[in-house]
N, C-alpha and C positions, 0 to 999 in steps of 0.2 A: 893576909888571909881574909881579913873583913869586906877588904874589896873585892876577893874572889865571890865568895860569898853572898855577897849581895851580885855581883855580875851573873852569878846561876840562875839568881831568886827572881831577875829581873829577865832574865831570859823564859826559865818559864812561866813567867807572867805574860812577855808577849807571846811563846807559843801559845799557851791558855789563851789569849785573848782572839789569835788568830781561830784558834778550832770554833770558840764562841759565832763569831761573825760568821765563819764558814759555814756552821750547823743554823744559822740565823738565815743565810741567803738562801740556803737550802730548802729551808721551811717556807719562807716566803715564795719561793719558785713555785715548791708544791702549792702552795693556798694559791697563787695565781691560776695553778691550771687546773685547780678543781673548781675556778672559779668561772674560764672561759669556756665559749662551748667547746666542746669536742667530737659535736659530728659536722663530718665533713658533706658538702652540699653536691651531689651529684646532677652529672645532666644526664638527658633521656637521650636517646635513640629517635629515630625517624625512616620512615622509607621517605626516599625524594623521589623515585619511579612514579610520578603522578602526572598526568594531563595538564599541558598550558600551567608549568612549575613557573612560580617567578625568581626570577635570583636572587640572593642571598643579598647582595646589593643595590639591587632595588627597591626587595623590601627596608632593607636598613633606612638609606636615604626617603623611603615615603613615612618611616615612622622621625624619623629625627624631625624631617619638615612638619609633622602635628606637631610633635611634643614643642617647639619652636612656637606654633602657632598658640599653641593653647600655655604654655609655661614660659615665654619670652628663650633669648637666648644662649643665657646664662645654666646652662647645662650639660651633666655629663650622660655618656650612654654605659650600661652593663653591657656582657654578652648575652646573644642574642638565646630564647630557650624555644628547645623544636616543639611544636604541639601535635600531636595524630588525634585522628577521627577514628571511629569506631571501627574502622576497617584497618586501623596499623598502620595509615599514610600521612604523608604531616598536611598538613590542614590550614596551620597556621604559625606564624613568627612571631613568637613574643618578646616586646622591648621594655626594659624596665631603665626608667631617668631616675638622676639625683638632679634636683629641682633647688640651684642657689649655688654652685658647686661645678668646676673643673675636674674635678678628681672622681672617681666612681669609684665608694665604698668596694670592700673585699665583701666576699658572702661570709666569711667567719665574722665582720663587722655587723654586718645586715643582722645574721641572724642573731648575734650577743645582743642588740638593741629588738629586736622582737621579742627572745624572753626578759628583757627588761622589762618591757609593757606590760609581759603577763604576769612580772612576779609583782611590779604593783596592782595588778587589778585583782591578785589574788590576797596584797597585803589589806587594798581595802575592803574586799569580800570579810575580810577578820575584824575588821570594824578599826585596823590600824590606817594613819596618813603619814606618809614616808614624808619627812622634813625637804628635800629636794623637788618633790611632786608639788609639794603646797607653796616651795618658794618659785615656782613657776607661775604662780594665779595672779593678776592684778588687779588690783581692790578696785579701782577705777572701772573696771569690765564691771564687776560686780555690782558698782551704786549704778551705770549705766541700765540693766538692766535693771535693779528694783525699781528706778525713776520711770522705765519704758511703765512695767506695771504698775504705777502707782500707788507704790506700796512702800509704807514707809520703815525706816531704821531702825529697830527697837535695842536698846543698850543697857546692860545691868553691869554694873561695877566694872564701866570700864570695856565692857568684850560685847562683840555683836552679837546677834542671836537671832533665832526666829528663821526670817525667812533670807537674810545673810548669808548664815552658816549652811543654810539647803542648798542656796546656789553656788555656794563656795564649794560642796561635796560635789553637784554637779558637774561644775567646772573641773575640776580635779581628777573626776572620772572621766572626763572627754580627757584629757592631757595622757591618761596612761591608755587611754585609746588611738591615740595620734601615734604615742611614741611605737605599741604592736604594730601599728597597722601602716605606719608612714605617712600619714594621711597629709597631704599637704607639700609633705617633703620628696615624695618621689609619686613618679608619673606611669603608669605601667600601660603599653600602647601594643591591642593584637594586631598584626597584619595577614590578610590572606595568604595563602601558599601559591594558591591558582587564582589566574585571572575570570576565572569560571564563577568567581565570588567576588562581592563588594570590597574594595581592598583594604577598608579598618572596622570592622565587625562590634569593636568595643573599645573603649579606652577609659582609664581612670587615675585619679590622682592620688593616689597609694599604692603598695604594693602588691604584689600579686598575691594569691593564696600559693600559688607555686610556695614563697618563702613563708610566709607568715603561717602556712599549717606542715610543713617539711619535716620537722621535725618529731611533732605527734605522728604524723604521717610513718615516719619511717619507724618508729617505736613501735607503732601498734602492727605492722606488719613484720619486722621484726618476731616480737611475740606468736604473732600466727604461723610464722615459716620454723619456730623454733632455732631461732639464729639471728645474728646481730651480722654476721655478714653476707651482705644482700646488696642489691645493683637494684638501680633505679631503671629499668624497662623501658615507661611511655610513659608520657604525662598527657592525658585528655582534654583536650577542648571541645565542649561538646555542647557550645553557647547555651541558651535557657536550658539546658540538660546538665548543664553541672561541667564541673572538672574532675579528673580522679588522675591519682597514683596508682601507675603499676609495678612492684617489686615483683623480682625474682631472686631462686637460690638456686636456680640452675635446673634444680626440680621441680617445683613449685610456681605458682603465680598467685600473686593477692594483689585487690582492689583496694583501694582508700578511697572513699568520697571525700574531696577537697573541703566540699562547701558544707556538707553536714556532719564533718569529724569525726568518721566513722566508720569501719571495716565493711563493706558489702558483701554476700555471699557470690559466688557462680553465678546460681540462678536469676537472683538479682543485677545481675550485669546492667543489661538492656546498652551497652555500648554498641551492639551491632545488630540494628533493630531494622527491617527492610527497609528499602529503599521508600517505596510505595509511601510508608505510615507518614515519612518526611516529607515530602512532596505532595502538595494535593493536588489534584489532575487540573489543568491549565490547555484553555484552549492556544491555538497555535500562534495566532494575534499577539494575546497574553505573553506568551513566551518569549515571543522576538520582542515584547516591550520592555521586559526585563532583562535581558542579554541585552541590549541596546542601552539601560540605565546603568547595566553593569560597566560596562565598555567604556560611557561618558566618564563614569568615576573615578575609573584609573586612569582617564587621561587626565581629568582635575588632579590627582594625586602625583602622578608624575610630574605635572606641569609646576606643582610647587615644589620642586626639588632642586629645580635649574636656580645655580648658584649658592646652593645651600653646600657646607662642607660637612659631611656627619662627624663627630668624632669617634672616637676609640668604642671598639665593641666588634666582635670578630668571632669566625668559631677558633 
């Protein structure tokens, strides 16, 4: 009977111990996913009906061969993101690199490491240093530079101080600026869409604000459409004029300014401002000198593609 008894007590002890763990993975599942992001990252649309379009594969291969140029070999490519001009036509092909790396991050990765950056720049705006952020600083950078200024090390029981611990907050703040912005770590390179243009307009060694504002982005329009389900439209390039998001809800359209984080009205558009304002009048000379410097540059940019293999990145 004893050992019946205890055979019960021990049985449900392991079922008890099984329900435990199970409501234990359970919970942890949850905290996992309240923890990753959960918006998903959309692309834009494009008209490709454009004049002297380049191909999809052309441009790829002119941007692998910068990124190549300018960030050595050792590189992977994203998928490529379409840009339209003020008119709804694409304009330009944007490449974003991971710079040290075979593999090309997912965008649910990109962007979990974007609000990383910001939720330290927001812990140090609190006057908090996230322990992880400060064990990235080497004390070495730090005498480096107070030696540059000649400025010496002042020490009270043991702990630096003074002008130390300012370059140490410094430093600490560039590091959760690197980690938002990618700086250093990825490459984001525009290409022309038409040959009627210079064929790399800009390039830089971080991320695009395509990712790094995507997600305020899509929140604050979001709130203006009244609804959380919304389609990403166009995404603007509209060089010294800015970038912007366009959401819609099928009824509605909202603006986002990329670069000043910030909802634009209608009126304030100016996305499709005449032609005339953009071009200033050019005698005919002039013009054949620059469609002739246009024409040289994509043949330099082609010309460095022979023998290059791009990799992975596709629509």
């Amino acid at each position: 009977m004893s050992r019946k008894m205890n055979s019960r007590t021990d049985t449900r002890r392991f079922r008890a111990g099984l329900f435990i763990l199970a409501a234990a993975v359970i919970l942890l599942a949850h905290l996992g996913s309240t923890t990753s992001p959960q918006t998903v990252l959309q692309r834009p649309s494009a008209n490709l009906q454009i004049k002297n379009l380049v191909a999809l594969e052309t441009a790829k291969a002119v941007a692998w061969a910068k990124a190549v140029e300018v960030a050595g070999p050792g590189i992977s490519m994203g998928e490529p993101i379409l840009c339209s001009n003020g008119h709804n036509e694409i304009n330009t092909y944007m490449f974003v690199f991971r710079i040290g790396t075979p593999i090309f991050p997912t965008d649910e990765e990109i962007l979990y490491t974007v609000q990383k950056g910001i939720a330290y720049e927001e812990a140090l705006d609190r006057g908090e240093t996230p322990e992880e952020l400060k064990a990235l600083i080497d004390p070495n950078e730090i005498y480096s530079r107070l030696a540059d200024i000649k400025t010496s090390i002042i020490r009270s029981g043991g702990q630096s101080t003074g002008m130390y611990q300012s370059i140490e907050r410094e430093e600490i703040r560039k590091r959760a600026l690197k980690i938002r912005f990618g700086i250093d770590d990825y490459l984001t390179i525009y290409v022309s869409a038409s040959y009627e243009n210079f064929p790399i307009p800009r390039y830089k060694k971080s991320l695009p604000i395509y990712y790094t504002a995507y997600e305020k982005a899509r929140d604050e329009a979001g709130k203006a459409l009244g609804s959380q389900s919304i389609l990403l439209a166009k995404y603007y390039f509209l060089g010294m004029r800015g970038e912007y998001f366009e959401f819609t809800n099928s009824e509605r359209t909202v603006i986002y300014d990329a670069v000043k984080n910030k909802m634009i009205a209608d009126e304030e558009r100016l996305l499709r401002p005449k032609l005339a304002s953009l071009r200033p009048a050019m005698l005919g000379q002039e013009l054949i000198l620059i469609t002739d410097a246009v024409r040289q540059e994509w043949q330099n940019a082609i010309a460095k593609t022979v023998g290059q293999k791009p990799g992975k990145g596709g629509l």
